[in-house]
C-alpha positions as CSV (number, residue, x, y, z in Angstrom):
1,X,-45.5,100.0,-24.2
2,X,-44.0,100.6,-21.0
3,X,-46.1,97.9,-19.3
4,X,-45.6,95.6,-22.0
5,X,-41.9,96.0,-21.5
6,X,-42.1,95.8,-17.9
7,X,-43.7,92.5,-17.7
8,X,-41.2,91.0,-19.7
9,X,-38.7,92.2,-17.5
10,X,-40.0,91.0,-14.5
11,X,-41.0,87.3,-16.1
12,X,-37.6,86.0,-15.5
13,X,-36.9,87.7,-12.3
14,X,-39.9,85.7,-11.1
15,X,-39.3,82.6,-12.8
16,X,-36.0,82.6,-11.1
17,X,-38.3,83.4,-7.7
18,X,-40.5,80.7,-8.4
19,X,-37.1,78.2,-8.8
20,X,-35.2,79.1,-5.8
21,X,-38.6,79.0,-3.9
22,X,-39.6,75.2,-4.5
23,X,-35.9,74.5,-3.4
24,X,-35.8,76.4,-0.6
25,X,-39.6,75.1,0.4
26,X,-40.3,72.4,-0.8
27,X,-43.7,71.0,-1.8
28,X,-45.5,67.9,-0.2
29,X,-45.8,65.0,-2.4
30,X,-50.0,64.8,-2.7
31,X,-50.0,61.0,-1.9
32,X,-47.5,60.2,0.5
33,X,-46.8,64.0,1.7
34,X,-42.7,63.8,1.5
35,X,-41.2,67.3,0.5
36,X,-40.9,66.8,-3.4
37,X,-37.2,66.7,-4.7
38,X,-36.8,66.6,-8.0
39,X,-38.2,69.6,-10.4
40,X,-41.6,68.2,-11.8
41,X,-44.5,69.6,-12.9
42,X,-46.7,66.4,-11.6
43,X,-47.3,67.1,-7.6
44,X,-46.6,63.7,-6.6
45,X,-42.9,61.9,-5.6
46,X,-41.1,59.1,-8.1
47,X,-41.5,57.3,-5.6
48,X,-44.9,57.2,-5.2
49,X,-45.3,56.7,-9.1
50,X,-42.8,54.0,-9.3
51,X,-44.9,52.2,-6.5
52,X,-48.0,51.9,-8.7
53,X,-48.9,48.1,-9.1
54,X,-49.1,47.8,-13.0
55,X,-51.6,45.0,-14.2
56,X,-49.6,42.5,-16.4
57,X,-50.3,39.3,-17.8
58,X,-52.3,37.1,-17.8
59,X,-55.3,39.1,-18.3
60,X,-58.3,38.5,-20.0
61,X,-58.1,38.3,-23.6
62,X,-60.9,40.8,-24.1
63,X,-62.1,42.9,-21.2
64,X,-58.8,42.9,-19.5
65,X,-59.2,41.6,-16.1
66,X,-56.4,40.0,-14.7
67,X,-55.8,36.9,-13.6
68,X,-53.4,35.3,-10.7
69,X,-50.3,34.5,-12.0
70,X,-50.6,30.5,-11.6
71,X,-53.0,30.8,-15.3
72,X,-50.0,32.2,-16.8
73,X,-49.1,28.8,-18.9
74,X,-52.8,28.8,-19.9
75,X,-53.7,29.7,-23.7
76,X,-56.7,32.0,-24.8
77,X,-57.7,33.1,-21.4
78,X,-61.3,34.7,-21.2
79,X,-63.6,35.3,-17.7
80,X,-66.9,34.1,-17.4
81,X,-68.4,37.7,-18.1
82,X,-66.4,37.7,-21.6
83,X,-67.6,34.1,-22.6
84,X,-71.4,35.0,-21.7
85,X,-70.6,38.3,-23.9
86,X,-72.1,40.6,-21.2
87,X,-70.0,43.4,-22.6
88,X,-70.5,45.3,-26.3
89,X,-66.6,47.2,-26.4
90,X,-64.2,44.6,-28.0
91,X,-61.4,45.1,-26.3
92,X,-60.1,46.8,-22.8
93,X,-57.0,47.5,-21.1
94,X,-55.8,49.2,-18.3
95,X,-52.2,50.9,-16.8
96,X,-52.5,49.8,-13.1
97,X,-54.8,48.7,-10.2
98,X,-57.3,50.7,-8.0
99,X,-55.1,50.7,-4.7
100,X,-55.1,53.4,-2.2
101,X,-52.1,55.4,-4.0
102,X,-54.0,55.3,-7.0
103,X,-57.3,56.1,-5.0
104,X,-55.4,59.5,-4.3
105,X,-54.1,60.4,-7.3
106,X,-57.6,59.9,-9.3
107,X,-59.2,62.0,-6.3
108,X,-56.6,64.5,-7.3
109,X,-57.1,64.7,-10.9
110,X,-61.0,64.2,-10.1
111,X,-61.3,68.1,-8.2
112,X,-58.3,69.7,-9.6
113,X,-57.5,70.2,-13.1
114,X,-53.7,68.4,-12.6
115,X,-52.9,68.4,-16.5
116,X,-49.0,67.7,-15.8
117,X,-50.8,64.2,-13.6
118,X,-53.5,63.7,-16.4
119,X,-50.4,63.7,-19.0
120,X,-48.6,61.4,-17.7
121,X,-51.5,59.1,-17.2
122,X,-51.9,59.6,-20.8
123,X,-47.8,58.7,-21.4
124,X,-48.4,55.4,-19.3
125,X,-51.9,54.6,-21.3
126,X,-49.9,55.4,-24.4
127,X,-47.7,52.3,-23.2
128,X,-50.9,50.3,-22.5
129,X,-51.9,50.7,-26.4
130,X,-48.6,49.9,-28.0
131,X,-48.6,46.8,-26.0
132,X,-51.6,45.9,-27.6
133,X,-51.8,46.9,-31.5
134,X,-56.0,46.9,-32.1
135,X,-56.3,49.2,-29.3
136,X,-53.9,51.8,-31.4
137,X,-55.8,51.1,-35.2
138,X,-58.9,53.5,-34.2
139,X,-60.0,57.0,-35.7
140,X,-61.7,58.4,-32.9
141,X,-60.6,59.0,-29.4
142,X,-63.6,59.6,-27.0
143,X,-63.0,60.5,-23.7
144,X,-66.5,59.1,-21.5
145,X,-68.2,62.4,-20.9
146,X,-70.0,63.8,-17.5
147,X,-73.2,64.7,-17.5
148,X,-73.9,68.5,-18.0
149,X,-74.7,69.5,-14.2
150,X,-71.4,67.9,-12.8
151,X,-69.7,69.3,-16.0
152,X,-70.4,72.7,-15.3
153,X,-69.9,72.3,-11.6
154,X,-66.5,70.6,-12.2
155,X,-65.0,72.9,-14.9
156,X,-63.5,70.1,-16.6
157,X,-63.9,66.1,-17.2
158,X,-60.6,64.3,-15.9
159,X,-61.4,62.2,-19.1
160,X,-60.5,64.5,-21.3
161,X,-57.6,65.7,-19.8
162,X,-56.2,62.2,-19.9
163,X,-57.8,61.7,-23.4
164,X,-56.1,64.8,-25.3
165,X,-52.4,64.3,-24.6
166,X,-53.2,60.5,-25.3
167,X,-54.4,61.8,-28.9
168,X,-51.5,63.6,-29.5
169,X,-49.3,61.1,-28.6
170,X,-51.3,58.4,-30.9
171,X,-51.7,60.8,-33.5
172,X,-55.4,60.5,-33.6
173,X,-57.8,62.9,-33.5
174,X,-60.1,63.0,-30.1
175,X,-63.7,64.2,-30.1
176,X,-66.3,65.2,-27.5
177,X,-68.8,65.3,-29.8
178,X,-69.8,61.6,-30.8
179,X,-70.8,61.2,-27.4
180,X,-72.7,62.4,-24.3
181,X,-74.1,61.8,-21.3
182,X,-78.2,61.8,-20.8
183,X,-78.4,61.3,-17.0
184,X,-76.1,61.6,-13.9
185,X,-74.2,59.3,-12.1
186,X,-76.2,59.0,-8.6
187,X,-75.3,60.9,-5.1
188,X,-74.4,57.6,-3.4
189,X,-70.7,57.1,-3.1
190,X,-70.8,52.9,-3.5
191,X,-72.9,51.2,-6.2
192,X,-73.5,47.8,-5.4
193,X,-72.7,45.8,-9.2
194,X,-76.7,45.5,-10.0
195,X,-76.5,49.4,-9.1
196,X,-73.5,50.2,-11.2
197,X,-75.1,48.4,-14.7
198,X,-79.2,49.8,-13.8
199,X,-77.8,53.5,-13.5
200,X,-75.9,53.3,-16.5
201,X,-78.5,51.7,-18.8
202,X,-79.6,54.2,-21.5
203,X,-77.4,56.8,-19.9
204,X,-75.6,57.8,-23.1
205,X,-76.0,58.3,-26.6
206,X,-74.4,59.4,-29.5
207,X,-75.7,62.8,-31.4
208,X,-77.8,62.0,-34.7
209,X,-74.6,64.9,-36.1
210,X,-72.0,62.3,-35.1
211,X,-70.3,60.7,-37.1
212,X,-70.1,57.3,-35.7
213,X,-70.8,55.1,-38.6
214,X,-68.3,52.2,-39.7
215,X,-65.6,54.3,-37.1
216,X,-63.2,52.4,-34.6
217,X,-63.7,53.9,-31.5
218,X,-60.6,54.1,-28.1
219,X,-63.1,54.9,-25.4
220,X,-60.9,57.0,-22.3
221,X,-61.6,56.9,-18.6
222,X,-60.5,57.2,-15.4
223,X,-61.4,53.8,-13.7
224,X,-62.7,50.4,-14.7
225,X,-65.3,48.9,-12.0
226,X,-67.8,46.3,-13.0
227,X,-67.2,47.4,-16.8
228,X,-70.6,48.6,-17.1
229,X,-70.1,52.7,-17.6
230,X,-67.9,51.4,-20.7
231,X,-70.2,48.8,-22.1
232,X,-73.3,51.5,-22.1
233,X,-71.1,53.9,-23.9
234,X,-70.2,50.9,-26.4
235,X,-74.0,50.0,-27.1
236,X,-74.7,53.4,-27.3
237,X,-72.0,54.0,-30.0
238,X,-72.5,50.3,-31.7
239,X,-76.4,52.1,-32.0
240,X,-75.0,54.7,-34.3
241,X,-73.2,52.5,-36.7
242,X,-69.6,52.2,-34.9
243,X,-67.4,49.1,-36.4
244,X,-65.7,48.5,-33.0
245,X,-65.1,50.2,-29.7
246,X,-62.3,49.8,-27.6
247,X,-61.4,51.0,-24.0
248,X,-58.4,52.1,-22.0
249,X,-58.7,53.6,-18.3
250,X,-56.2,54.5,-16.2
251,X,-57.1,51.9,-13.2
252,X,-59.0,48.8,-12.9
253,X,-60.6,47.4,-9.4
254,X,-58.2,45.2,-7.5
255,X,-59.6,41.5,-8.4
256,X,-60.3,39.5,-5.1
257,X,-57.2,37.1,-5.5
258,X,-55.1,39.8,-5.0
259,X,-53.3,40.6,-1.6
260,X,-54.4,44.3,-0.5
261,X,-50.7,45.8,0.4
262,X,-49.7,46.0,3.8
263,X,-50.5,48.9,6.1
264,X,-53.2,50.1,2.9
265,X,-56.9,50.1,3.2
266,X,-59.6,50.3,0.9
């Protein structure tokens, strides 16, 4: 008892420790490495969140990509990938675009388990799917799963830790279960596009025990590329009976009309 009591003592002697610490030294922000100060659980400055370059309209009608601005008066807008129906989700949106900042903060969430960063992600995917009222009319929320090897290794999928406070803010159930990963994404750092859709095909599947059929599925990931991790996943769960599949991710590849930001690189 003595211990017990002790330790409950000393918890706000050392919360108050813990406060007057962070003032008096101050943590780096993780992207732009400016002492942090404001009190927040996310490791990275306002300002570097507020600098984020959000994708708005016009986008694709289905898969999301954007557009320049000048195709804003047009009606019905759909790419060329959409009209040749290359992809099998039926819907996908993303928060903001794959810049360096974002590079850095994905990295972070990718090899540390930042659940403060990854909830916050979630808040502005949240935004994402009220914006767009299909996304939000689904009964499962999957987070795209990692293969077992680099699951174990990793501790963690950054999926899921973007995927679960999502959930609770949709009030939807998630679920690990209705889909996994067969094979692993290969060593080499850059795909070329025929690389990214070959190691993908037949990559997943969804468990003869999952309940799939007649279900609308939110798929949840980190980044959108050439949209083919996301379309395997759909065909996979379109196999097992699934009514429709949607997708949000955090970023989406910068499209080639856009300017890369001053003094950034890639």
């Amino acid at each position: 008892m003595k211990n017990g009591l002790s330790r409950l003592h000393w918890k706000p002697i050392l919360g108050a420790f813990d406060a007057v610490a962070s003032v008096l030294f101050p943590a780096p922000c993780r992207v732009c490495r400016e002492p942090l100060t404001t009190a927040s659980r996310v490791p990275v400055c306002a300002a570097c969140l507020d600098s984020l370059r959000r994708i708005a309209p016009p986008v694709c009608g289905a898969c999301g990509r954007p557009f320049p601005p000048v195709m804003a008066a047009a009606a019905a807008l759909v790419c060329h990938g959409c009209l040749r129906r290359i992809y099998r989700f039926d819907l996908a949106r993303s928060f903001a675009y794959y810049d360096e900042k974002m590079v850095r903060l994905l990295t972070l969430l990718k090899y540390e388990p930042a659940a403060p960063l990854a909830a916050w992600f979630a808040a502005r995917l949240e935004e994402v799917v009220r914006a767009e009222p299909k996304l939000g009319e689904v009964d499962w929320i999957v987070p795209v799963p990692l293969d077992r090897t680099r699951s174990r290794e990793r501790g963690y999928n950054q999926a899921e830790l973007i995927a679960r406070p999502l959930a609770r803010r949709l009030n939807r159930p998630v679920s690990t279960d209705l889909l996994r990963r067969l094979h692993p994404r290969p060593p080499k750092l850059k795909l070329s596009r025929r690389e990214r859709w070959e190691t993908v095909r037949g990559a997943f599947e969804a468990p003869a025990s999952a309940r799939v059929d007649r279900s609308c599925i939110l798929l949840v990931d980190d980044v959108l590329t050439s949209g083919a991790t996301l379309d395997a996943c759909a065909r996979a769960l379109r196999s097992a009976g699934a009514a429709a599949v949607f997708a949000v991710t955090v970023a989406r590849v910068l499209p080639r009309w856009l300017p890369v930001v001053p003094g950034t690189t890639l």
